[in-house]
N, C-alpha and C positions, 0 to 999 in steps of 0.2 A: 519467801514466797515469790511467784511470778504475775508481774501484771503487765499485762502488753499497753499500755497507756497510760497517760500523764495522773500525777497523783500529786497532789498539793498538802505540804506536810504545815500546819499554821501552830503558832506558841504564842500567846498571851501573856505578856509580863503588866503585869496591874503597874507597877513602880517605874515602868520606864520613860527616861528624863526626853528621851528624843523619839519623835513622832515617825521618823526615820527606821531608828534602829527597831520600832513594837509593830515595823509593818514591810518591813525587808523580805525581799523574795531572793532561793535563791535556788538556779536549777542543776539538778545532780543528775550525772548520767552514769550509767551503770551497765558494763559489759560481760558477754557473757561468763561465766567462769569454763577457764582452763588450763592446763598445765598444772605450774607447780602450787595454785588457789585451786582448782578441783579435788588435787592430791592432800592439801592437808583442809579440806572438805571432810572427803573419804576417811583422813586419818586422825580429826576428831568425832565423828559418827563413830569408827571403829573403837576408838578408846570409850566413849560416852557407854555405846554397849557392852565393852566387856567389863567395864565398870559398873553396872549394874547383874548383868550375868555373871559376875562373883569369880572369871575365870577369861583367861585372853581367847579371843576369839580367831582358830584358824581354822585353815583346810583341811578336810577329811584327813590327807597323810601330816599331820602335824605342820605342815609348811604355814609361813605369814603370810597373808594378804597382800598381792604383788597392785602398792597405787598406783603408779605408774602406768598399769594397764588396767585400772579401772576408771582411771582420770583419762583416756581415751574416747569414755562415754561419754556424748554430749548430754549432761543430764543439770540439774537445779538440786541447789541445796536441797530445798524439799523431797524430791524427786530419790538423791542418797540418802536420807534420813530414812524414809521409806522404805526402800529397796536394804537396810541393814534390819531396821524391823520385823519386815517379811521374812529374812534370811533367819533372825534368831527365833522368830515364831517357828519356823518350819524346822529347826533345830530342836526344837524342845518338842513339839510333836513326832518327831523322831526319835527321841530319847539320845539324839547328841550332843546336846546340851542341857546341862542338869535345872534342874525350873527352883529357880530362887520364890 
Protein backbone atom coordinates (compact mmCIF):
# COMPACT_ATOMS: atom_id res chain seq x y z
CA UNK A 1 0.00 0.00 0.00
CA UNK A 2 0.88 3.68 -0.18
CA UNK A 3 0.88 6.25 2.54
CA UNK A 4 2.20 9.70 2.24
CA UNK A 5 3.03 9.89 6.03
CA UNK A 6 4.67 8.68 9.04
CA UNK A 7 3.27 5.34 10.41
CA UNK A 8 4.50 3.96 13.78
CA UNK A 9 4.67 0.30 13.59
CA UNK A 10 4.73 -0.76 17.85
CA UNK A 11 5.16 -4.93 19.29
CA UNK A 12 4.60 -5.83 22.68
CA UNK A 13 6.72 -8.53 24.00
CA UNK A 14 5.03 -9.40 27.58
CA UNK A 15 8.64 -11.23 28.60
CA UNK A 16 10.98 -8.63 27.64
CA UNK A 17 14.01 -8.52 30.26
CA UNK A 18 15.01 -4.72 29.03
CA UNK A 19 12.94 -1.79 29.30
CA UNK A 20 14.94 -0.67 26.32
CA UNK A 21 14.67 -3.23 23.90
CA UNK A 22 9.98 -3.61 24.60
CA UNK A 23 10.20 0.14 23.78
CA UNK A 24 12.74 0.68 20.76
CA UNK A 25 11.77 2.90 17.91
CA UNK A 26 13.05 2.59 14.77
CA UNK A 27 12.56 4.67 11.59
CA UNK A 28 12.26 2.85 7.95
CA UNK A 29 12.50 4.82 4.94
CA UNK A 30 11.10 3.45 1.90
CA UNK A 31 11.75 4.43 -1.84
CA UNK A 32 9.90 4.58 -4.45
CA UNK A 33 9.99 1.26 -6.57
CA UNK A 34 11.98 1.10 -9.99
CA UNK A 35 13.87 -0.63 -12.21
CA UNK A 36 14.80 -3.98 -11.62
CA UNK A 37 12.10 -3.99 -7.91
CA UNK A 38 9.27 -2.73 -10.21
CA UNK A 39 10.27 -5.44 -12.89
CA UNK A 40 10.10 -8.38 -10.57
CA UNK A 41 6.88 -6.49 -8.99
CA UNK A 42 5.31 -6.95 -12.55
CA UNK A 43 6.85 -10.27 -12.70
CA UNK A 44 5.31 -11.83 -9.45
CA UNK A 45 1.81 -10.13 -10.22
CA UNK A 46 2.20 -11.88 -13.55
CA UNK A 47 3.01 -15.29 -12.32
CA UNK A 48 0.41 -15.02 -9.22
CA UNK A 49 -2.22 -14.49 -12.24
CA UNK A 50 -1.37 -16.97 -14.52
CA UNK A 51 -1.27 -19.05 -11.68
CA UNK A 52 -4.57 -18.79 -10.83
CA UNK A 53 -5.75 -18.54 -14.53
CA UNK A 54 -4.80 -22.07 -14.99
CA UNK A 55 -2.65 -20.73 -18.15
CA UNK A 56 0.49 -18.17 -18.67
CA UNK A 57 -0.62 -15.02 -19.49
CA UNK A 58 0.52 -13.26 -22.85
CA UNK A 59 -0.22 -10.79 -25.64
CA UNK A 60 -2.72 -11.13 -28.02
CA UNK A 61 0.14 -12.47 -30.79
CA UNK A 62 1.40 -15.14 -28.25
CA UNK A 63 4.29 -12.85 -27.24
CA UNK A 64 5.51 -12.45 -23.20
CA UNK A 65 5.10 -9.56 -21.31
CA UNK A 66 8.04 -7.18 -22.17
CA UNK A 67 8.91 -5.82 -17.87
CA UNK A 68 11.09 -3.93 -18.76
CA UNK A 69 8.75 -1.65 -20.27
CA UNK A 70 6.24 -2.00 -17.97
CA UNK A 71 8.53 -1.04 -14.99
CA UNK A 72 8.87 2.33 -16.93
CA UNK A 73 5.44 3.09 -15.30
CA UNK A 74 5.76 5.06 -12.32
CA UNK A 75 3.26 2.86 -10.52
CA UNK A 76 2.87 1.09 -6.61
CA UNK A 77 2.64 -2.43 -5.78
CA UNK A 78 -0.96 -1.94 -5.43
CA UNK A 79 -1.34 0.15 -8.27
CA UNK A 80 0.25 -3.46 -10.53
CA UNK A 81 -1.63 -5.89 -8.73
CA UNK A 82 -4.61 -3.97 -9.91
CA UNK A 83 -3.84 -3.07 -13.26
CA UNK A 84 -3.02 -7.19 -13.94
CA UNK A 85 -6.46 -7.80 -12.35
CA UNK A 86 -8.30 -5.39 -14.66
CA UNK A 87 -6.35 -6.92 -17.51
CA UNK A 88 -7.34 -10.68 -16.65
CA UNK A 89 -10.99 -9.44 -15.79
CA UNK A 90 -11.15 -7.89 -19.20
CA UNK A 91 -9.71 -11.08 -20.75
CA UNK A 92 -12.16 -13.37 -19.54
CA UNK A 93 -14.92 -11.00 -20.50
CA UNK A 94 -13.56 -11.41 -23.82
CA UNK A 95 -13.48 -14.76 -24.02
CA UNK A 96 -9.35 -14.56 -24.06
CA UNK A 97 -8.94 -16.12 -21.29
CA UNK A 98 -10.70 -19.07 -20.30
CA UNK A 99 -12.73 -18.46 -16.70
CA UNK A 100 -11.42 -20.93 -14.03
Amino acid sequence: EEYGGVVFLTCSHLDATSPFLSGAAFPLAFQDLSGPSLEEVWALAISAASASAGQPLTLGDGEFVDLARLSESPLNCRQVHQAIRMAVALARREHLLAAV
